[in-house]
N, C-alpha and C positions, 0 to 999 in steps of 0.2 A: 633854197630848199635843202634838208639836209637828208641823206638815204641813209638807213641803216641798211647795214649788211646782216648778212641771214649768215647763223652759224652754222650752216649746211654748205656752203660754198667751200666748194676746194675738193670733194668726195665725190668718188665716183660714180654714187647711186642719189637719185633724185633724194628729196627729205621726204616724200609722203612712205619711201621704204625704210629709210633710217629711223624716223618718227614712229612706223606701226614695229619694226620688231625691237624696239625698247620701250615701246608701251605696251609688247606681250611679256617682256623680261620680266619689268616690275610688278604688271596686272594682277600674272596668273602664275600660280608656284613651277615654275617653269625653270629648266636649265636652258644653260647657252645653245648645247645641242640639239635642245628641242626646239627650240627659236630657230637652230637653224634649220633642221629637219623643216619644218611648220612652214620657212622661207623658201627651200626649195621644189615642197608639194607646189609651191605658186610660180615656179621656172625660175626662181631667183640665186644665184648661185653665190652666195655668202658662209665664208667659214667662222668657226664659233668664237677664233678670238677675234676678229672682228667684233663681231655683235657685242663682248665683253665692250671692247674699246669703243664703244657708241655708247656702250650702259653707263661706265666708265665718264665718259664726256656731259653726256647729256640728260642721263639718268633721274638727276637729285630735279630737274623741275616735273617732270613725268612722275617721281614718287611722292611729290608735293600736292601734286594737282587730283592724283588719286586718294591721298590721304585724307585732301579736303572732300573729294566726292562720299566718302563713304559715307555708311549712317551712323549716327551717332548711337553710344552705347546708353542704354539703360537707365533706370536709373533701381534698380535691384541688381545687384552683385555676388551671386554664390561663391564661393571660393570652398576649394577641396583640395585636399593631398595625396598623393599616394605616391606608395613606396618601389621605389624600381632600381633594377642590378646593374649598374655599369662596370663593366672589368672587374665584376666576381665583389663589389663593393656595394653597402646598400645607402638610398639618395633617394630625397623624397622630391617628388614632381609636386611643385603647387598651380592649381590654374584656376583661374579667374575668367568668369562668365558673366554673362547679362543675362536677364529674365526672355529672350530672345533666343539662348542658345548661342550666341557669337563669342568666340573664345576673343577674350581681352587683354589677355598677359598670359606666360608660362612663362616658369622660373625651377631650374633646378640646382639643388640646393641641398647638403651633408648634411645638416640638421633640420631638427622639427621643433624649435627653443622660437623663445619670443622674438631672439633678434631676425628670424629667418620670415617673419611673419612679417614684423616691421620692414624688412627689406622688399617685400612682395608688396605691402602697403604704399610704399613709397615711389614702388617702381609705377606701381597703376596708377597713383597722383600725377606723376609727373609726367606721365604717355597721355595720359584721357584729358587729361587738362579739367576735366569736372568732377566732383564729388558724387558719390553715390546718395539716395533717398535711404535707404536700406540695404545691411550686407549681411548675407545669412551665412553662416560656417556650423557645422559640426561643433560637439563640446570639448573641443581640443582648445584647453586654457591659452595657447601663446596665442591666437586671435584676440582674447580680449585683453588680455595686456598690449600686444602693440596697438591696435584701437584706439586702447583711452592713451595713446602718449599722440599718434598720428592723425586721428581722426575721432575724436570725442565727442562728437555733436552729434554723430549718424549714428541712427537706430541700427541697435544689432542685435538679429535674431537666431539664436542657437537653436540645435534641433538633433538629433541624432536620426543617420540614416538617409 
């Protein structure tokens, strides 16, 4: 018979502790200190680069396993822009939605030009892993040019407001 060993051997806190505050790391928008705050409410006396160095270790199958649980997005996609000041500089916020409300992508970004569109387009291709039915934008021309180079098949409906 052959045993696998558990990647929890060798630390000095059982794994169902190790296991619950790196599946609040990645779950919930949560800092290290709050993970660990949240650990100590429960008598657990863990400091937060710990917690880093478990997220660190063990993280990427915990962010795997929730990415596959989520739901899946949509298949209508609004996307909208707007303009916001970083360091006295102006940058437009593009984001990307489902008919649902669940924010899909955010991207910020100098311009508001076709390539800044195609790049938002490509970023949501290549995270969602599916195509959208329909993608609605405002009459802002650089969605329908990147569109017909990235995505030419799906119906796109413009609309002001």
């Amino acid at each position: 018979m052959r045993s696998t060993k558990s990647p929890y051997t060798g630390y000095r806190f059982p794994a169902e502790v190790i296991s619950h505050a790196v599946w609040l790391y990645f779950r919930f928008p949560l800092s290290l200190r709050m993970v660990e705050e949240m650990l100590a409410a429960r008598g657990i006396d863990v400091s937060h680069e710990t917690v880093r160095q478990w997220a660190r270790k063990f993280g990427q199958s915990f962010a795997n396993q929730i990415r596959c649980r989520l739901p899946r997005a949509g298949d209508k996609w609004p996307l909208d822009e707007v303009e916001v000041k970083i360091a006295g500089q102006k940058h437009w916020l593009w984001r990307a939605v489902d008919q649902t409300g669940m924010v899909l992508d955010v991207l910020v970004q100098r311009r508001r030009d076709k390539r800044a569109a195609k790049r938002l387009l490509r970023k949501l291709l290549k995270r969602q892993t599916c195509v959208p039915r329909v993608m609605i934008t405002d009459k802002l021309g650089s969605y329908s040019a990147a569109k017909a180079e990235v995505m030419p098949s799906i119906e796109h409906r413009r609309h002001k407001g």
